[in-house]
KETITI-675710 format. One line per 4 residues: their letters; for each residue x, y, z of C-alpha. Coordinates in pm, 1 decimal. Layout:
N
A> X/Y/Z; ... .
END
This chain:
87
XXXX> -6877.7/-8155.4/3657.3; -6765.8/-8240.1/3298.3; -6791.6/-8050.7/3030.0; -6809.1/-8080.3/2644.6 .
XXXX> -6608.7/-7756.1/2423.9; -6723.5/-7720.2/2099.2; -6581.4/-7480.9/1857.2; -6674.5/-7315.4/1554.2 .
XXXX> -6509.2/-7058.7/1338.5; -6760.3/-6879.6/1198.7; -7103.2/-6808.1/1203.5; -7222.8/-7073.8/961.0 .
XXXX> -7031.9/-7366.5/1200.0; -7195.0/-7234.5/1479.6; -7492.7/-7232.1/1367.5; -7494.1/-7596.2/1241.6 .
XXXX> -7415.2/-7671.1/1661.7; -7663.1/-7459.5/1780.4; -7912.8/-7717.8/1571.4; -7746.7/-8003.2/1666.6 .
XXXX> -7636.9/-7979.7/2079.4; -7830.0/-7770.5/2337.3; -7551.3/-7547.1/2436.6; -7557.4/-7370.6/2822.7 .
XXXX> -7244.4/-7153.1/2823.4; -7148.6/-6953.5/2466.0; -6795.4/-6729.3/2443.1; -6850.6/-6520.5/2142.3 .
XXXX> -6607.7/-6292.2/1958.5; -6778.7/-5991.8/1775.3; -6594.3/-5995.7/1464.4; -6611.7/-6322.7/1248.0 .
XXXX> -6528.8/-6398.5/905.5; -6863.0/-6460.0/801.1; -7068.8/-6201.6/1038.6; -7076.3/-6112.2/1420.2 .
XXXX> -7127.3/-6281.4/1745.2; -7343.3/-5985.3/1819.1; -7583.3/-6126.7/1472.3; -7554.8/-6508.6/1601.3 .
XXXX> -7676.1/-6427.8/1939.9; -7979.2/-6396.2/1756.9; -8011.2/-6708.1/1664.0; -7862.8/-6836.5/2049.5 .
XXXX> -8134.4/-6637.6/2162.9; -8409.5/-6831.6/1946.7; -8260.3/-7152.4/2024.6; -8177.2/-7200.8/2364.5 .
XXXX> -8284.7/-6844.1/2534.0; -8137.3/-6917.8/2872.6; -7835.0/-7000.9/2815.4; -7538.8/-6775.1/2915.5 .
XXXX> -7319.3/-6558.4/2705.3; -6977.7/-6389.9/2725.4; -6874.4/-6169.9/2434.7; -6505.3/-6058.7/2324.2 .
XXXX> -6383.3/-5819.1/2095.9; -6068.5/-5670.6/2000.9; -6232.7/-5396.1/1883.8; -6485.5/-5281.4/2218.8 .
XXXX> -6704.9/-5025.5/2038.0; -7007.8/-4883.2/2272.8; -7259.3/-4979.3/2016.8; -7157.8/-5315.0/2040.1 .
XXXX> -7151.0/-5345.9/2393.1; -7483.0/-5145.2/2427.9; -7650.8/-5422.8/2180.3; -7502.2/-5692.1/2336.9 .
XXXX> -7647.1/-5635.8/2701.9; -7975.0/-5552.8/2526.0; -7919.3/-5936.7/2399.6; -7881.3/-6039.8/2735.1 .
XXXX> -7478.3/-6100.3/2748.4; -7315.2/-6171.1/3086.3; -7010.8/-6010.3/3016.5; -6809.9/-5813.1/2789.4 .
XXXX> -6461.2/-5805.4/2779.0; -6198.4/-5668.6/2552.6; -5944.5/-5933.0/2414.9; -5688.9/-6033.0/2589.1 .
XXXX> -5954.0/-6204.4/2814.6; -5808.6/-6352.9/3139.4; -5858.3/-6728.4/3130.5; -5949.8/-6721.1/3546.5 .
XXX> -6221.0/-6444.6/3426.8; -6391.9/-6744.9/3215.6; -6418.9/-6987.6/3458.3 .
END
């Protein structure tokens, strides 16, 4: 099956693709420059509810793994993330 990557850099880019494409699959990082993954799941949540999240973090704190299940993420993973792990 093909499949289109999109990437955005912060919060604000991802939420202008999050209006614009319906997205299935999301790989979030916790920490971005303008907010968290954990905050924009929020808005991933309003938008397209089923879709499927992974979350990384460099920094894997329990609070934000805790609120990230309760947001309905797949997986959690501390960064390095294997690549095979993804797929």
């Amino acid at each position: 099956a093909n499949a289109e990557v999109l990437i955005a850099r912060s919060v604000a880019e991802a939420q202008l693709l999050i209006a614009e494409y319906k997205i299935h699959f999301f790989i979030l990082d916790v920490n971005l420059p303008d907010g968290t993954g954990i905050d924009f799941l929020c808005d991933v949540r309003t938008f397209n509810p089923e879709a499927k999240v992974m979350m990384i973090t460099a920094t894997p704190l329990p609070e934000y793994e805790q609120r990230s299940h309760e947001l309905g993420v797949l997986l959690f993973r501390r960064k390095p993330v294997d690549t095979k792990e993804i797929v």
